[in-house]
C-alpha positions as semicolon CSV with decimal commas, in nm:
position;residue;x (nm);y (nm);z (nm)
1;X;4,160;0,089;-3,066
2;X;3,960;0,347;-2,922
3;X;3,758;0,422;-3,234
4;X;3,693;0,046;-3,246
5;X;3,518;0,064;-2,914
6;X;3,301;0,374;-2,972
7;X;3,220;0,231;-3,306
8;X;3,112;-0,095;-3,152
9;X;2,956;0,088;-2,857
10;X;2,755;0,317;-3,077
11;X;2,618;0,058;-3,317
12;X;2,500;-0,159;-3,010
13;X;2,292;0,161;-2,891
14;X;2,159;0,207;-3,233
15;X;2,073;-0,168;-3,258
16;X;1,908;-0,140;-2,887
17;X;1,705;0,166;-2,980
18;X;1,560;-0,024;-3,291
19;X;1,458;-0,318;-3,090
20;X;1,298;-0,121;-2,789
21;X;1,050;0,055;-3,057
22;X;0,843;-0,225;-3,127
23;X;0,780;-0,312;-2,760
24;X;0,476;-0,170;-2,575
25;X;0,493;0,062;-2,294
26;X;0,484;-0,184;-1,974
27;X;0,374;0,066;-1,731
28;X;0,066;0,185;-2,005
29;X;-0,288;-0,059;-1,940
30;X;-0,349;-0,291;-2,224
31;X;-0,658;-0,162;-2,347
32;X;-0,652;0,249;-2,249
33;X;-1,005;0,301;-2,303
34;X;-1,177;0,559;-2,124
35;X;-1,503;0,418;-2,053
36;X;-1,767;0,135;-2,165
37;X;-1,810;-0,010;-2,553
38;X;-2,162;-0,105;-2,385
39;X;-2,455;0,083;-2,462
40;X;-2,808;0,031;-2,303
41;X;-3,110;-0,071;-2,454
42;X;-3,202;0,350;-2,506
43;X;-2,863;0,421;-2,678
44;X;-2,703;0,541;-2,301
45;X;-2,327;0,531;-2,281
46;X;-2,101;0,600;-1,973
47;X;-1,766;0,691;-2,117
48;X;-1,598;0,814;-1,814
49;X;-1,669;0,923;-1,431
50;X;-1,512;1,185;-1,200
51;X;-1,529;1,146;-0,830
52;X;-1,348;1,404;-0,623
53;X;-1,395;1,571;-0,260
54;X;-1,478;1,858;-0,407
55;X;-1,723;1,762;-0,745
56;X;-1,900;1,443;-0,896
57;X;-1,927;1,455;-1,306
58;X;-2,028;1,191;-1,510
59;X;-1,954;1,181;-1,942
60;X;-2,266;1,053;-2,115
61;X;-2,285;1,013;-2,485
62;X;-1,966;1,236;-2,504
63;X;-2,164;1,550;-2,252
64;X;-2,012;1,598;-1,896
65;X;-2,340;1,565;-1,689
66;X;-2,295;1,698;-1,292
67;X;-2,491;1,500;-1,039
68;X;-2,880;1,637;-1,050
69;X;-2,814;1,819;-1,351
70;X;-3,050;1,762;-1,684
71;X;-2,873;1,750;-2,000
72;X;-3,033;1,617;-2,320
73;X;-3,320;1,459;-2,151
74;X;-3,086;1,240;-1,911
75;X;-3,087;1,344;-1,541
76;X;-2,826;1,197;-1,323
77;X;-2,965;1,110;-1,011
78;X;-2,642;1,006;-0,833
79;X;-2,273;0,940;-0,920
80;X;-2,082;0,683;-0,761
81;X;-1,726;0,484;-0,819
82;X;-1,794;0,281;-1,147
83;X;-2,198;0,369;-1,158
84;X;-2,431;0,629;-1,228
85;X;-2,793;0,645;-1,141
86;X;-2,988;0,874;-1,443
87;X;-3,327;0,915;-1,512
88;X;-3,393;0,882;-1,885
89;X;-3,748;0,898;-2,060
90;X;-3,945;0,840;-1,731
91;X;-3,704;0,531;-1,648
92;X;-3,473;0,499;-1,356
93;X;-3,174;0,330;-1,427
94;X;-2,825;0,263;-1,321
95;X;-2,535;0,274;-1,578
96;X;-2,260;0,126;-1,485
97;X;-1,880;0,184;-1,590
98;X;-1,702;-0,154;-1,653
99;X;-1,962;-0,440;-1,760
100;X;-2,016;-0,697;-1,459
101;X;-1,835;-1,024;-1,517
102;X;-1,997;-1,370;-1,470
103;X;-1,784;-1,631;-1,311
104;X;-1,763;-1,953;-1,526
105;X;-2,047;-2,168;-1,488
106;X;-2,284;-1,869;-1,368
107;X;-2,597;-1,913;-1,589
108;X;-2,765;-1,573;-1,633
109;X;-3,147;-1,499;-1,572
């Protein structure tokens, strides 16, 4: 009787196990992406920022850029939460994390 129990215990776990593999982590976002799919008109991509106490660090095109640094002809004028202010071929202009989101029935200019 007992092996009938661990037998039927055990192949419930297995069964449970199989079934708990093809679900998605719940506590994981939906789309982990680090950073825009957007590029700007010059080929300028925010892929991630860092804002700390202590440091502000933007990743542009894939090169960790500190706030007033120059690096490959971009300097980053300021770093805030979900934006970054650069300088780019004479041009100021703000990059911004996450793509702004019309509300339904907003007609864009």
């Amino acid at each position: 009787m007992i092996f009938k129990v661990a037998a039927l215990l055990l192949s419930s776990l297995l069964v449970a196990n199989v079934y708990a593999e093809n679900f998605p982590d719940p506590t994981q976002p939906l789309m982990a992406s680090g950073g825009s799919d957007v590029e700007d008109e010059q080929g300028l991509k925010l892929d991630s920022i860092l804002v700390a106490s202590s440091r502000k660090l933007a990743v542009i095109n894939g090169a960790p850029i500190r706030e007033g640094q120059r690096v490959n002809g971009i300097l980053v004028r300021s770093i805030r939460s979900g934006a970054v202010d650069v300088n780019y071929q004479g041009q100021n202009q703000t990059l911004v994390l996450v793509p702004r989101v019309r509300a339904p029935g907003h007609n864009a200019r």
